[in-house]
LUMVEX-679077 format. One record per residue (C-alpha): y, z, x; residue in one letter. Coordinates in steps of 0.001 Angstrom, whole numbers, padded with zeros to 6 digits, always signed. Example, Ala and Ser with C-alpha at 12.3 -4.5 7.8 and 13.67 -1.06 7.14 Angstrom:
2
-004500+007800+012300a-001060+007140+013670s
***
This chain:
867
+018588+007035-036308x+020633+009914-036534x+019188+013708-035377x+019750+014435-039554x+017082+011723-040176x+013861+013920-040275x+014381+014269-044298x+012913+010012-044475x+009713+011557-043104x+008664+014230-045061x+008750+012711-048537x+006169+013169-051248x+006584+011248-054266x+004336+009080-056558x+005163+006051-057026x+007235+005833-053474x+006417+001661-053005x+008431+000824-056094x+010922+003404-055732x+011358+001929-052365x+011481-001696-053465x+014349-000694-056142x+016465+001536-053653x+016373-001410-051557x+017610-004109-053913x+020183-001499-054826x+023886-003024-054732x+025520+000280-053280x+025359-000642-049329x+024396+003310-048283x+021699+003452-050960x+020195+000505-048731x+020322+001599-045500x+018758+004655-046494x+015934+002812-048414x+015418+001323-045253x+015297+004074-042750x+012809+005713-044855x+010639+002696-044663x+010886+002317-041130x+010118+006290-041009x+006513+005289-043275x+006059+002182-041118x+006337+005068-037903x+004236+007204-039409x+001397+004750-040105x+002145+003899-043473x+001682+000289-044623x+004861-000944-046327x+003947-004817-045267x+004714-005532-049313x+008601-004708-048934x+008835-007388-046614x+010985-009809-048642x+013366-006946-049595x+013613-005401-046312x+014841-008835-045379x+017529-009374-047888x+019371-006279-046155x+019915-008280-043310x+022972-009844-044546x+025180-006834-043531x+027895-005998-041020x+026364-002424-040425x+024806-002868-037073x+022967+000421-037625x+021291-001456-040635x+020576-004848-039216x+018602-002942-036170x+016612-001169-038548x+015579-004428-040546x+015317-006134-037641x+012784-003741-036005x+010951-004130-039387x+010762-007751-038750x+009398-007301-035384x+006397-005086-036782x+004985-006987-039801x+006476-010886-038953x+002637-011487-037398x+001180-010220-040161x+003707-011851-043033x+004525-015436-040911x+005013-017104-043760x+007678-014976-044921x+009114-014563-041621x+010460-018492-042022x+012511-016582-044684x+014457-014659-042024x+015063-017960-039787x+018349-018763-041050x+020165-015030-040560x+019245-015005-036903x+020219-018340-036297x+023874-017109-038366x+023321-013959-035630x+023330-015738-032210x+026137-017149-033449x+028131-013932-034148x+031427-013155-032710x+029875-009592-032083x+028205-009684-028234x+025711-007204-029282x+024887-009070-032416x+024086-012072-030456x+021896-010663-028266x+020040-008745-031130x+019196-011847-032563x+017804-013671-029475x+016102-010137-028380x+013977-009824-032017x+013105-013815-032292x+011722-013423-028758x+009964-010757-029949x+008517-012215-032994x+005531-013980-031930x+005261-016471-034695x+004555-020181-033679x+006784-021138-036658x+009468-019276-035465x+009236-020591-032076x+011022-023841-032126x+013589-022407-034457x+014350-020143-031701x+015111-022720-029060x+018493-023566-029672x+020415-019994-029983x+018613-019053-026810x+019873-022308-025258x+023379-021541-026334x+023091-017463-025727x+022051-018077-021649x+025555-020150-021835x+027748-017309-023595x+029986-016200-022316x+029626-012054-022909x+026809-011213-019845x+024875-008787-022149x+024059-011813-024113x+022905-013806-020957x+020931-011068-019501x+019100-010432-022448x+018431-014160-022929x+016904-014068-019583x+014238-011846-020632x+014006-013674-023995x+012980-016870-022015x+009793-015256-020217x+008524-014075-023608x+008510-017633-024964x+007575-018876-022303x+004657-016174-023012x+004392-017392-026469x+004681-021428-025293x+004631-022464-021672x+005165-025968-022351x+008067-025556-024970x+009797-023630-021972x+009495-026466-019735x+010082-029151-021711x+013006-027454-023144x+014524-026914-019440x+014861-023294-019719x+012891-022702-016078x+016596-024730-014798x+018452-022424-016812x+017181-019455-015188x+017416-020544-011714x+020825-021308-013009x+021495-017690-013867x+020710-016979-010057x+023590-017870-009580x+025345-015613-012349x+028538-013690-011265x+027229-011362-013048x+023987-008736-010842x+022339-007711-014297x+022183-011413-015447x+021001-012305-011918x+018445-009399-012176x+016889-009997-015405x+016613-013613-014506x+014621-012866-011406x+012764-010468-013579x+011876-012960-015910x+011116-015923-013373x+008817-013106-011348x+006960-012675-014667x+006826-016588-015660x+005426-017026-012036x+003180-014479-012415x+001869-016285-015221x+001619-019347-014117x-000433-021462-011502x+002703-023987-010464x+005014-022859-008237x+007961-021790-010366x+010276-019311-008232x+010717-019712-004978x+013771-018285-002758x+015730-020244-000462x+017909-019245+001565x+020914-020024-000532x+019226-018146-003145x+018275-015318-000607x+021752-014906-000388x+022705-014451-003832x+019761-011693-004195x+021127-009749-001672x+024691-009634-002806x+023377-008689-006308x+021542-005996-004959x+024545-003748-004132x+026083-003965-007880x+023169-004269-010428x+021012-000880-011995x+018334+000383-010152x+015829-001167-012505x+017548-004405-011686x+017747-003295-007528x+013394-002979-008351x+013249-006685-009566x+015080-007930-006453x+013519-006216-004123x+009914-006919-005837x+011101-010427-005488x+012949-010372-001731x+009333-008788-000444x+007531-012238-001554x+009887-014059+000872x+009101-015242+004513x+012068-014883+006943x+012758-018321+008639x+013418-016082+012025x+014186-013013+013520x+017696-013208+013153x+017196-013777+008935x+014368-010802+009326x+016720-008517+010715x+019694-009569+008531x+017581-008684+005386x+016707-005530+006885x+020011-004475+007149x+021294-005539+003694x+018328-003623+002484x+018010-000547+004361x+021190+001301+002008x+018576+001309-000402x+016643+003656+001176x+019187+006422-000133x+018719+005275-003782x+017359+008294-005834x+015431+005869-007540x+012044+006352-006325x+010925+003145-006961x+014026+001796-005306x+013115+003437-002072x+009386+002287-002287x+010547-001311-002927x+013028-001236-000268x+010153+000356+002393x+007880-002374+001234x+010385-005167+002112x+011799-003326+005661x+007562-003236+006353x+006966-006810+005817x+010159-008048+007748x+009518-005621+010993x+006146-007545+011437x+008573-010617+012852x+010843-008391+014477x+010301-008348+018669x+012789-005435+019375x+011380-002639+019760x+014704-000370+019826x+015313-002592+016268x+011640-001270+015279x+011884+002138+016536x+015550+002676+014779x+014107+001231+011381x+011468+003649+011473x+013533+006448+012413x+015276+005590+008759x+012120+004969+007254x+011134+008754+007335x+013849+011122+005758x+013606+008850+002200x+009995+009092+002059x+010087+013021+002930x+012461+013099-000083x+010154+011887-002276x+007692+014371-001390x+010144+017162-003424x+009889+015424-006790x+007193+016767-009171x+003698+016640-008616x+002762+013077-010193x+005457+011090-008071x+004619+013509-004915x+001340+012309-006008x+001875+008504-005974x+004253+009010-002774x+001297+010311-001171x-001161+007711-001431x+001955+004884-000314x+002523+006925+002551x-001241+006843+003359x-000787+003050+003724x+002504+003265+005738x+000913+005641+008361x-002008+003614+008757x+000082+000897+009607x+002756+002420+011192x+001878+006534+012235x+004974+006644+014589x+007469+006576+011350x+006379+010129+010222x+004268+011508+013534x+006868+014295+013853x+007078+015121+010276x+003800+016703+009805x+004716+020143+008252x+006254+018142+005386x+002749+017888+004147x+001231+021363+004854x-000146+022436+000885x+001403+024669-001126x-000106+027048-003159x+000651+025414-005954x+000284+022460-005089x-002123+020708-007899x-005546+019992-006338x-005065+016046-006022x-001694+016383-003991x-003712+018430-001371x-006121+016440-001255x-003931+013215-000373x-002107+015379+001705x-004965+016449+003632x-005033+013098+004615x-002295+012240+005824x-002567+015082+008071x-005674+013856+009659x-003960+010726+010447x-000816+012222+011470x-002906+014610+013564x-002200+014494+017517x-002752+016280+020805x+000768+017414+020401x+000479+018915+016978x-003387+019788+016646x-003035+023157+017085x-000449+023568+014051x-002607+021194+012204x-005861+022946+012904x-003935+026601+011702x-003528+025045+008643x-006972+023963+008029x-008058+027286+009048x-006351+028913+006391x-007453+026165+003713x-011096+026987+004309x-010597+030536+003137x-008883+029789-000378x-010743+029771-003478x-010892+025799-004537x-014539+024862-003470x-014088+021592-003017x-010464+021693-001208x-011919+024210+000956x-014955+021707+002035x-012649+018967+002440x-010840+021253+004722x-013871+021799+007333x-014551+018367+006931x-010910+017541+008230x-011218+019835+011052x-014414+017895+012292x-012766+014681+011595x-010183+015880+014013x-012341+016381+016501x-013854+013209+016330x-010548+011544+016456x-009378+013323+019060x-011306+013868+022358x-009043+016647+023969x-008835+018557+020972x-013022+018718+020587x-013324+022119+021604x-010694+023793+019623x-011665+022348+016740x-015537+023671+017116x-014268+026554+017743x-012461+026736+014561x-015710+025667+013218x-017673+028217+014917x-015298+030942+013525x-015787+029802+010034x-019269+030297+010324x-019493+033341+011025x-017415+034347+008119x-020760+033612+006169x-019387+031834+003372x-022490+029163+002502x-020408+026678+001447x-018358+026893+004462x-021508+027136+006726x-022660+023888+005601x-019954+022112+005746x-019188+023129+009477x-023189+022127+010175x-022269+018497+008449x-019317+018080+010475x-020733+019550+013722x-023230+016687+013453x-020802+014369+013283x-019298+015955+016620x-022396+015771+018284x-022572+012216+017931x-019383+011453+019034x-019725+013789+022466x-023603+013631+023504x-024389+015890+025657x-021283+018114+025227x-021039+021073+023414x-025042+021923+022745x-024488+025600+023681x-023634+025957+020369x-026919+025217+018430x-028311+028833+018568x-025445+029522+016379x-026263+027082+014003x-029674+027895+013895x-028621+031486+012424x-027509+030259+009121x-030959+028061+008857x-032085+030514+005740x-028413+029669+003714x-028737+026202+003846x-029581+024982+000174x-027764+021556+000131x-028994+018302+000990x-026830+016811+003132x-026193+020530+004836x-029982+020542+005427x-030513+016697+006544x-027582+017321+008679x-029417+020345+010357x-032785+018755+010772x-030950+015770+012642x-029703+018534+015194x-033375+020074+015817x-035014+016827+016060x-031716+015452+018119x-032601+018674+020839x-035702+019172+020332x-036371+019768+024151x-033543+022332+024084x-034688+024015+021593x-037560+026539+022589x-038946+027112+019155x-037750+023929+017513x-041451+023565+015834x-041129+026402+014080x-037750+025412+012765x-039442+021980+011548x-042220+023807+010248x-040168+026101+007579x-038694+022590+006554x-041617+021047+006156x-043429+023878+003520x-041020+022415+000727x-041553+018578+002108x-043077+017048-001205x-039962+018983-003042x-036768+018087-001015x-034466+015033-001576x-035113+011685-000395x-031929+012401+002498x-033746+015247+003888x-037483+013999+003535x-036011+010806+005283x-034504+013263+008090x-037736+015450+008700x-039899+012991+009246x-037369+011108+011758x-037393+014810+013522x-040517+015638+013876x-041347+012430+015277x-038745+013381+017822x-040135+016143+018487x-044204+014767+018936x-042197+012449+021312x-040777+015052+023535x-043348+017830+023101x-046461+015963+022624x-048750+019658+022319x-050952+020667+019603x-048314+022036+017177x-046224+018604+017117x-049808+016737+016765x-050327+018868+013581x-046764+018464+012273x-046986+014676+012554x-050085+013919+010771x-049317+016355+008183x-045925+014539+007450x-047315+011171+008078x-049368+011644+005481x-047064+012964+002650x-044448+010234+003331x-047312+007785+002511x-050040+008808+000213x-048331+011313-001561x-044813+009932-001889x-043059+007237-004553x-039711+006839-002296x-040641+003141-001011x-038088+004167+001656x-039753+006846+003299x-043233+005309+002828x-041957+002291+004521x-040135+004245+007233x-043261+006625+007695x-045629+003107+008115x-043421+001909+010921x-043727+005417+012898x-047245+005501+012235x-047697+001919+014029x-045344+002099+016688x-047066+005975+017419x-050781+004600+016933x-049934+001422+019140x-047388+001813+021874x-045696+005477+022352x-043375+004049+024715x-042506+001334+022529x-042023+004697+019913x-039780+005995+022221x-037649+003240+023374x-037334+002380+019426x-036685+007047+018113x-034914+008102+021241x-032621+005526+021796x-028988+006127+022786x-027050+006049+019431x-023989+004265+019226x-020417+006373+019747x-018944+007092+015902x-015266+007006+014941x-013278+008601+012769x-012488+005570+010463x-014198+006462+007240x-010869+006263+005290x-009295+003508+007252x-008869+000050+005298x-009754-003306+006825x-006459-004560+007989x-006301-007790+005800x-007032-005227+003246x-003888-002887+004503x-001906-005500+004798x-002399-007063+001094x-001778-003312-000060x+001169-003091+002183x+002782-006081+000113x+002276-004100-002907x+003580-001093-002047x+005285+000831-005359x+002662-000683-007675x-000469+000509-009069x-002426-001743-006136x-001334+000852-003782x-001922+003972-005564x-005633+002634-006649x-006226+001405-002569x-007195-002133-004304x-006308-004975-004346x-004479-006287-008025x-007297-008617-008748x-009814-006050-008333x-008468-004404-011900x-005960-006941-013224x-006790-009812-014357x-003998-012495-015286x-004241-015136-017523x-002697-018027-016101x-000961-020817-018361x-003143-023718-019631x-002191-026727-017240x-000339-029577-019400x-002823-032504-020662x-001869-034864-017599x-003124-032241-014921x-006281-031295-016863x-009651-031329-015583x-011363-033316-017828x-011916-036839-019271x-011287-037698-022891x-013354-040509-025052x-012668-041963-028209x-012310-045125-030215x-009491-046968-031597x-008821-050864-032960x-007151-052030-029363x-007470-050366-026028x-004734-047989-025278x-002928-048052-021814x-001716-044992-019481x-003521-042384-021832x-006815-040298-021553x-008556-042366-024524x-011152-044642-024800x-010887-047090-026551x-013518-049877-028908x-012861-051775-031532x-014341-051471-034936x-016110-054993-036377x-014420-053733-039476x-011202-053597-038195x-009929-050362-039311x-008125-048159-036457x-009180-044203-036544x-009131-041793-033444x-011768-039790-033291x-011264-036281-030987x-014012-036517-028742x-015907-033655-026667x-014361-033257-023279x-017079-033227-020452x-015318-029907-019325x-015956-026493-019561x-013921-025566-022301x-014187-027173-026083x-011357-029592-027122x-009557-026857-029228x-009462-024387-026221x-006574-024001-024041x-008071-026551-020541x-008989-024123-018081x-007531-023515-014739x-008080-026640-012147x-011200-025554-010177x-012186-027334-006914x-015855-025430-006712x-015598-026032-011163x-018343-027380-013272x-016274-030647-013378x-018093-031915-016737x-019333-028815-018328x-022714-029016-017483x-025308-025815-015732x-025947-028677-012789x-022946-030464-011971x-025147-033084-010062x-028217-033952-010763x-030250-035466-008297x-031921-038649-009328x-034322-040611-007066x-035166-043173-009293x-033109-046863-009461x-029900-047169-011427x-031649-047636-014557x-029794-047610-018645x-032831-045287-019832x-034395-041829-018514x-034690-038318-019495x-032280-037160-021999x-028734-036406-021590x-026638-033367-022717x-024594-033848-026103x-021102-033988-025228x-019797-035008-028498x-021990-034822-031643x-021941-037549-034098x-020863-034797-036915x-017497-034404-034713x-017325-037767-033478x-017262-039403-036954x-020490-041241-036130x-020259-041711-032670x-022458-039290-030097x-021568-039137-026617x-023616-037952-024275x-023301-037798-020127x-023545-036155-017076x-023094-036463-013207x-026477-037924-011322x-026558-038479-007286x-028931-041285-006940x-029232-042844-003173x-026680-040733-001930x-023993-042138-004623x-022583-040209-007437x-022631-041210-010475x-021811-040214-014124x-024656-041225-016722x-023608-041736-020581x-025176-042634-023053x-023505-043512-026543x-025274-044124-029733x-023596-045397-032923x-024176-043962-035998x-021476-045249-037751x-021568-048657-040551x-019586-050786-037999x-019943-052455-034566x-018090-050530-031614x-016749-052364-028874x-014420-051546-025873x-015076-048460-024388x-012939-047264-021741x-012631-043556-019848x-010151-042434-017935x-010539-039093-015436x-007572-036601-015278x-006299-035288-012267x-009573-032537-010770x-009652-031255-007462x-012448-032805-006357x-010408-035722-007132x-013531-038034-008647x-012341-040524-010044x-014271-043886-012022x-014833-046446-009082x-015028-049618-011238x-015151-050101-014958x-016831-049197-017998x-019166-051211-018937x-021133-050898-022566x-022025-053825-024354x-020732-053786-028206x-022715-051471-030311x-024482-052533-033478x-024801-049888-036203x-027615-047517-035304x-028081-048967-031393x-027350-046880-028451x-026473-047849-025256x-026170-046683-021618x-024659-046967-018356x-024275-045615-015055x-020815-044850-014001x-020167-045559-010236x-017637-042284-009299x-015542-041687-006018x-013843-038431-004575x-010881-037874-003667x-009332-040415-005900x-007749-038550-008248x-006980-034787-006720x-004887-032336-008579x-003457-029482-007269x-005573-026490-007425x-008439-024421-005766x-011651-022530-006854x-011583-019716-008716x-008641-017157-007852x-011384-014257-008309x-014040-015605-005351x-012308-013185-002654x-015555-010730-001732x-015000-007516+000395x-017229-007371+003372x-019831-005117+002357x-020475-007431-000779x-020605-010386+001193x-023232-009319+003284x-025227-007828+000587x-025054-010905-001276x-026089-012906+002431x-028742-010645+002639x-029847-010972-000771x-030128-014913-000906x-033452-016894+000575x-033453-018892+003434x-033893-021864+001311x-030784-021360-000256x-028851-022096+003193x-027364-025496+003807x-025642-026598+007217x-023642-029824+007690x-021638-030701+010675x-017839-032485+010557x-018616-033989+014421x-014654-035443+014415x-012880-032950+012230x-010557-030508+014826x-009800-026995+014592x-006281-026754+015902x-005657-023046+014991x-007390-020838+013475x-004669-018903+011628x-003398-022214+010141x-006919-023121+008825x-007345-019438+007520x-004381-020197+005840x-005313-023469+004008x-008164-022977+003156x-006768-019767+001463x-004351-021811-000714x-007685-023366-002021x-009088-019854-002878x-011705-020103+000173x-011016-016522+001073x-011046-015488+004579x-013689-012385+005001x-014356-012062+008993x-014104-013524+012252x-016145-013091+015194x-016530-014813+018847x-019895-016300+019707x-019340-017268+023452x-016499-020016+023486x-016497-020567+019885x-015076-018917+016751x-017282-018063+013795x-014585-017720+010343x-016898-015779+007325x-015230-017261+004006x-016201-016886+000512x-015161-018969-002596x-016473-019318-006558x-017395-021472-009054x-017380-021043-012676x-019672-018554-014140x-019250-016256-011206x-021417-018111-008600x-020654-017573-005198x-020127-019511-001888x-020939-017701+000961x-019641-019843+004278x-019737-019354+007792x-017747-021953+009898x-018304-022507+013036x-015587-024321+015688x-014282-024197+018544x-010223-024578+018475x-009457-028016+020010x-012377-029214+019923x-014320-031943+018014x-017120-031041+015545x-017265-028581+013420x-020253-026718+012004x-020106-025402+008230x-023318-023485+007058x-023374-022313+002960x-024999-020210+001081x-025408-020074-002889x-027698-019586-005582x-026250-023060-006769x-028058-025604-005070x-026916-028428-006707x-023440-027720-006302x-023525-027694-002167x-023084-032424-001943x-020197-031515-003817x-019083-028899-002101x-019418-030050+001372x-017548-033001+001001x-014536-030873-000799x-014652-028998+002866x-014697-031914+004678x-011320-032931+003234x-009672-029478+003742x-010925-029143+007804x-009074-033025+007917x
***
């Protein structure tokens, strides 16, 4: 629309539907396109105009491209809600993708793709087919992208169609924006799907590359998105992409640049030189100090990339440090992220610049910049063991500024210090002690009882100190209640005199009787004991030597680092998570001959190579009857993602242990297919283990007015691979009988390609809260005495492409201990530790789960992956 189109907005007339409706069916051409830019300005403005739908389309028969967008945009809004009508506007767009205008062509394709209408769907499948052939490359590119939204709309009309070849076809494209919007919409397809679709070869690597130099930077993003999923074969190919990539760098494209860091990162990690490394990095730095002049919300998301890159690799921007000194006007969440990055950056040869700055952050006005600023200045000290004394002597000048807030931050961080240099730099606790009376915040105060109680014995009137604590006792937080009684039982222990005596018992006795913090009652027990009992004991257990701390608060684990490293210029490294952790994907319903369930049913003769049963009706009449799935899902919902730890028959206990005999009768079974669904016919099963064989039990009663006879099941393809290990047997069913039968099964029979759940990867903290949290009885061990361990990496690895997610390794004398988590439906989780030594025969799996009944099952499904 034109900038003289505001006048369609602001009408006010009664009546304006019908007015509308007549201008549009006018037969002057001008008096309809303007009918129809001022109902695209009411659709804009929130105005229903759904009921001009069949006149709106009429105008599409015009040569005005103007028009036809207009109408076509129209289309694109109300087809969903008017599919019926839609059908109307079939014929014109197939008449359009066959246009002899390029853009006309692709205008078509680009609006049918974007109608989401089933019934427009197969209509749609021949122009496309014929536009990613035409000959114009606007037409082709935008084809491309047409392709991933059907296959959005239909995965299995995509495939069966052969529009995936198509695409990998357009690789191939002489033309980079073709070859770039069909890698953009492979990357998508793949992303949406759990085969493997797109994968680059080296011919294909090849043809990336060459398209990089020519295409739009928007195109350059897709590429390089999809280069940074590829492995280089070797060195040589490692350095070779680095070099085709590394003009990218200059690209004023900031997304360009981060793409093209991302993929010079990944490659370097097989790259030996180290003048090769050292040069890349020296190129590495000047883009990403570019990026740190664009406005504040790309500075911003620059920032917390480069936080990643220096974590992994500090020597690319270790002598640009005063490129991330604040500004005063700086907004308060770039200086914090710069901040940072200075603390990592920080060294012995830049400290003192770095502590000058943080010196003159603590005296501006934000509060909480200035806080983080004394915190980074103990931080420094911590990480840095020759710089210690400077830094407290920054400290030390802050405080006596006065400023409270200042004051207790240096006292937090000081504490910190202390711990990391015993015995070093006590001389200045009679400093601290003069700002006792300021001190009004928790972790300020906690963090200044820890120092009297720490030096108690150096501290001539550290009882008194205790004492003015302990007036407010019953009123302070849990943090410092917790901390004065830990300090005054340091001090009874070095100055066992009268006063301490007093002290004790009198906080003894509030953290027990008079306190509801089960924390500090518990903690106050456990002195009480070990003081009433053993002192010595007491002491050994208080005054032990604490372990050295580190500065690595806002360091990431480095599988973590690395997975954000690999997503560098998305939201996964701005948000310092992984993409699972706030995406989740919905991955394309497997087709019927890879889905995870078996299908029953009845027809006149038996039925070969499908997933039907099949018996015979006495009165000879054939029906199919669509029976219950023992899966998860219901028969009319998509089949859910293959699912080695899955709830293989959709049942809350996948096995059932049975002690009993094989036996046709015994407790009820659940209802897998009703007899109001199943036309008569109720179904009902589930898996039983009986003498350490599985089996499926189903029962079938016949409520229908003939006899039933032939029953036969068939298992699709599940990654546990169980399969039927003999045949069905039911005698025929008279009208009203039931019958059942115990189903011998076998695993491994029938495996389909596919893991647990995608979503079972646990950080470490979670996984040992949820250890923790879960009874002894709930731990299972089983030993694989002639399964081998050949390396450790490679086993890490496959069990990984079965979703057992690697969380921790450790080394218990000769052997290594692997800490792996995985997860069945519902959100139940596996918690494993293996146990092997590489080379070596036997290895030792233990589990833990709230699922019990799930561990046969599982343990055998481990057995085959350790093979």
């Amino acid at each position: 629309m034109s900038g003289h189109d505001s006048k369609y907005f602001s009408t006010t007339k009664k009546g304006e539907i019908p007015e509308l409706k007549e201008e549009l069916n006018s037969q002057y051409k001008d008096k309809r396109k303007d009918a129809v830019k001022k109902v695209i300005a009411a659709m804009t403005v929130g105005k229903d105009v759904s009921s001009l739908f069949t006149d709106v389309v009429n105008c599409m028969q015009t040569e005005n491209l103007e028009l036809k967008k207009l109408v076509y945009l129209y289309l694109i809004n109300y087809a969903k809600s008017q599919p019926d009508l839609a059908i109307l506007a079939v014929n014109t767009f197939v008449k359009d993708s066959q246009d002899p205008n390029p853009l006309i062509r692709a205008l078509a394709v680009r609006t049918m793709g974007c109608i989401r209408v089933d019934k427009i769907t197969e209509y749609l499948c021949d122009p496309l087919q014929r536009c990613l052939k035409d000959d114009d490359p606007y037409v082709r590119k935008t084809a491309a992208i047409c392709v991933a939204k059907l296959y959005d709309i239909n995965a299995e009309l995509v495939e069966d169609r052969g529009f995936l070849e198509a695409l990998k076809d357009l690789i191939s494209d002489n033309n980079p924006m073709v070859v770039a919007n069909a890698v953009a919409a492979l990357a998508e397809i793949q992303d949406n799907s759990i085969h493997p679709i797109f994968e680059i070869t080296s011919h294909t690597l090849s043809k990336l590359l060459t398209a990089l130099n020519e295409c739009t930077e928007w195109g350059q993003v897709f590429i390089l998105d999809s280069l940074s999923r590829y492995k280089a074969a070797d060195v040589r190919e490692a350095e070779n992409i680095v070099e085709r990539v590394t003009p990218r760098l200059q690209h004023a494209n900031c997304a360009v640049v981060l793409s093209a860091v991302k993929i010079i990162l990944l490659q370097m990690e097989l790259i030996t030189s180290t003048d090769v490394v050292r040069n890349l990095c020296k190129k590495m730095a000047p883009p990403l100090v570019t990026l740190l002049s664009a406005e504040p919300e790309i500075q911003y998301v620059a920032l917390r990339n480069i936080n990643l890159i220096v974590q992994k690799r500090p020597t690319i921007l270790a002598h640009e440090i005063k490129v991330f000194f604040c500004k005063y006007n700086d907004p308060i969440y770039v200086k914090m992220e710069k901040l940072e990055i200075m603390i990592k950056l920080a060294s012995d040869r830049n400290i003192d610049q770095v502590l000058l700055e943080f010196k003159e952050y603590a005296t501006e006005v934000d509060v909480d910049f200035v806080r983080k600023a004394v915190r980074a200045i103990g931080r420094c000290a911590i990480k840095l063991e020759r710089a210690a004394e400077r830094c407290i002597s920054v400290l030390l000048e802050l405080i006596k500024i006065k400023v409270n807030y200042v004051v207790q931050e240096a006292i937090i961080v000081i504490k910190d210090i202390f711990r990391r240099y015993p015995n070093t730099y006590e001389s200045i606790i009679a400093t601290l002690c003069e700002s006792l009376d300021t001190l009004d915040e928790p972790e300020a105060k906690a963090s200044m009882i820890w120092i009297i109680g720490e030096y108690a014995e150096r501290i001539d009137n550290a009882d008194e100190l205790l004492e003015s604590f302990l007036e407010t006792f019953p009123e302070e937080p849990a943090l410092v209640q917790l901390q004065l009684l830990t300090a005054t039982v340091k001090l009874f222990l070095k100055k066992p005199t009268e006063g301490p005596q007093q002290m004790i018992q009198a906080v003894l006795n509030n953290a027990t009787v008079e306190t509801d913090n089960p924390d500090l009652r518990d903690r106050a027990y456990i002195y009480w004991r070990l003081l009433s009992t053993d002192p010595e004991a007491a002491k050994d257990v208080v005054l032990a030597e604490k372990p050295v701390i580190s500065d690595d608060a806002n360091q990431l684990d480095s599988s973590l680092l690395d997975e954000l490293l690999a997503n560098i210029s998305t939201l996964s490294s701005v948000y310092h998570k992984p993409p699972e952790t706030f995406v989740s994907r919905v991955k394309a319903a497997p087709r019927v001959d890879d889905e995870e369930f078996a299908e029953t049913g009845y027809s006149e003769s038996p039925s070969q190579g499908v997933d039907v049963a099949s018996p015979s009706s006495s009165a000879g009449t054939s029906s199919h009857v669509p029976v219950k799935q023992p899966a998860a899902a219901s028969p009319a919902a998509p089949a859910p993602m293959p699912d080695l730890l899955g709830d293989l028959m959709g049942m809350d206990n996948a096995i059932v242990p049975a002690d009993e005999p094989a036996a046709p009768t015994g407790p009820p079974l659940p209802v897998l297919l009703p007899s109001a669904n199943g036309q008569g016919l109720q179904i009902s099963a589930q898996l039983a283990r009986r003498d350490g064989q599985i089996f499926y039990d189903i029962s079938f009663e016949n409520g229908t007015q003939g006899v039933l006879d032939g029953f036969m099941i068939q298992f699709n393809k599940n990654t546990f691979g169980l399969a039927a290990g003999g045949p069905l047997q039911v005698p025929p069913l008279q009208p009203g009988a039931s019958a059942r039968t115990l189903l011998p099964m076998v695993m491994f029979q029938n495996l389909a390609p596919g893991a647990p759940n995608s979503d079972g990867k646990m950080e470490r903290t979670s996984f040992l809260e949820a250890w923790k949290s879960l009874p002894d009885d709930n731990e299972f061990t089983k030993e694989y005495p002639s399964s081998v361990i050949s390396s450790i990496d490679a086993t890490i690895e496959r069990l990984a492409a079965s979703n057992v997610f690697f969380i921790a390794k450790r080394k218990n004398a000769n052997m290594d201990v692997l800490y792996m988590s995985a997860k069945i439906p519902r959100g139940i989780p596996f918690l494993i530790e293996v146990t092997a030594a590489v080379g070596v025969p036997g290895v030792k799996c233990a589990v833990k789960t709230p699922n019990k009944e799930m561990v046969p099952l599982f343990f055998e499904a481990m057995e085959a992956l350790f093979k």
